[in-house]
C-alpha positions as CSV (number, residue, x, y, z in Angstrom):
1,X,21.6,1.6,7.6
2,X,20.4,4.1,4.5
3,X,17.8,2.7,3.1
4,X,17.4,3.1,-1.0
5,X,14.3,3.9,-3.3
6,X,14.1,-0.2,-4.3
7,X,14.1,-0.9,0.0
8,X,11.0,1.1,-0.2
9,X,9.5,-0.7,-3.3
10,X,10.1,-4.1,-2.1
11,X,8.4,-2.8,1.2
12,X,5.2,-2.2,-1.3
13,X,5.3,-5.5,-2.4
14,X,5.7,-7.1,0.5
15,X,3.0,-5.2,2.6
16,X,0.8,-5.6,-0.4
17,X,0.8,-8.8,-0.5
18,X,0.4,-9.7,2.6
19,X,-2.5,-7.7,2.5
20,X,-3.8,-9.7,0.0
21,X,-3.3,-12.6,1.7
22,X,-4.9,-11.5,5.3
23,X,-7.9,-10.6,3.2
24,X,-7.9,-14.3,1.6
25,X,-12.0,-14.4,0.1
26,X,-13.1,-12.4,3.0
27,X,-16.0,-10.1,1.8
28,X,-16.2,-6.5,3.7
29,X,-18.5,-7.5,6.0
30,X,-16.5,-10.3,6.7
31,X,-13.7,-7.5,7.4
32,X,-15.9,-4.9,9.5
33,X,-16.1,-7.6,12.3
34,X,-13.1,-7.2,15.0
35,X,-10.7,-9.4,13.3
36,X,-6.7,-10.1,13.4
37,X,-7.0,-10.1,9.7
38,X,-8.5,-6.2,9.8
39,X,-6.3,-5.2,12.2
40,X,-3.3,-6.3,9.9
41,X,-4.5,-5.5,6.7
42,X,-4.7,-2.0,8.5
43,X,-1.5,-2.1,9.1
44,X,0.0,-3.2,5.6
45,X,-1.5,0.0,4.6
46,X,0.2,1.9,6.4
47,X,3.4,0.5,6.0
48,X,2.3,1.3,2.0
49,X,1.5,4.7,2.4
50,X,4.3,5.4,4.6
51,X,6.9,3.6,2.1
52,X,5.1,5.8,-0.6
53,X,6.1,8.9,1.2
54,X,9.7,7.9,1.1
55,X,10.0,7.7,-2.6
56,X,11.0,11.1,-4.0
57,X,8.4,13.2,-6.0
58,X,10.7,13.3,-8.7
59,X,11.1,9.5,-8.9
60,X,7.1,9.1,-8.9
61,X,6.4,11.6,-11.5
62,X,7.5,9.2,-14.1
63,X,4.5,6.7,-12.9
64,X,1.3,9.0,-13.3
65,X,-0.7,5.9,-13.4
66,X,-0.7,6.1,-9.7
67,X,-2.4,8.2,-7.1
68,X,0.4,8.7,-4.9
69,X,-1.0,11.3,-2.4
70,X,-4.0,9.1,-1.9
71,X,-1.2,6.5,-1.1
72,X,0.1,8.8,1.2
73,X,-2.8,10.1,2.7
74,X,-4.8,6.6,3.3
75,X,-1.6,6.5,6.0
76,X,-2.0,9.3,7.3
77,X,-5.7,8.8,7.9
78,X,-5.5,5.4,9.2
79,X,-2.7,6.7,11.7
80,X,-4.1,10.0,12.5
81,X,-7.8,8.9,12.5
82,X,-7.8,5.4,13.4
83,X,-11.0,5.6,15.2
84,X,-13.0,6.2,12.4
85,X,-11.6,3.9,9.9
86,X,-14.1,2.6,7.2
87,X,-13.3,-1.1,6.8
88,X,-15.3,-1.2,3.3
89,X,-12.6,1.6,2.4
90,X,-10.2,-0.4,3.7
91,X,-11.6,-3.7,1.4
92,X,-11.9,-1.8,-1.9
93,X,-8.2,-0.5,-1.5
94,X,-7.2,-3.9,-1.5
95,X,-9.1,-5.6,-3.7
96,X,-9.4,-2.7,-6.4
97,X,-6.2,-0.7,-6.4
98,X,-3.5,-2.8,-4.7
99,X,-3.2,-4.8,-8.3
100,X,-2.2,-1.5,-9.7
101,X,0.0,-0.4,-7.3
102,X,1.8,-4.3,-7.3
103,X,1.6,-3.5,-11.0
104,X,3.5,-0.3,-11.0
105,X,5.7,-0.9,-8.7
106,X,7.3,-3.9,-10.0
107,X,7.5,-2.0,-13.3
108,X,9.6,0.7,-11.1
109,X,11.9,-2.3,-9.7
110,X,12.0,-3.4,-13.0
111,X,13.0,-0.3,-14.4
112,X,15.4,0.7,-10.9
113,X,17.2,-2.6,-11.5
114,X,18.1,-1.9,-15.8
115,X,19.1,1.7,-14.8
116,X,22.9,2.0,-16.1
């Protein structure tokens, strides 16, 4: 099955979200311990970064707002480098940028779905 630009999106969303919700009113401390939560909200991320990759450059041009290669290259480091992930990295991207990223891409959906 060929997956479009909006499959990707929604895939943002949803990982981001969930995200959101694994991290609940966790603090990062609360996060650096060996939990489930970490573990998934690791793997939202990447999911993220790797559904970032998929969208084309010339698509994401039109949304400067966004750091897309950090996007992209948060997934590559947590796959790549997963023993020496830094869970207080890991807190701040959700807490701090995710509501920008939702932002942006729902914008994008918005925009993807009133294309003529």
């Amino acid at each position: 099955m060929k997956r479009e630009i909006g499959d990707f999106l929604n895939d943002i969303l949803v990982s981001a979200e969930r995200a959101e919700r694994f991290l609940g009113d966790k603090n990062s401390e609360e996060l650096k311990e060996d939990s489930a939560e970490g573990i998934a909200i690791v793997r939202c991320l990447e999911i993220i970064g790797e559904a970032v990759k998929k969208i084309p450059d010339e698509v994401r041009e039109n949304y400067p707002e966004l750091p897309w290669k950090r996007w992209a290259g948060m997934r590559d480091k947590l796959i790549h480098d997963y023993w020496s992930i830094d869970m207080e990295i890991v807190y701040e991207s959700v807490k701090l940028r995710l509501p920008l990223l939702k932002k942006v891409v729902q914008k994008m959906l918005e925009d993807l779905n009133n294309k003529p």
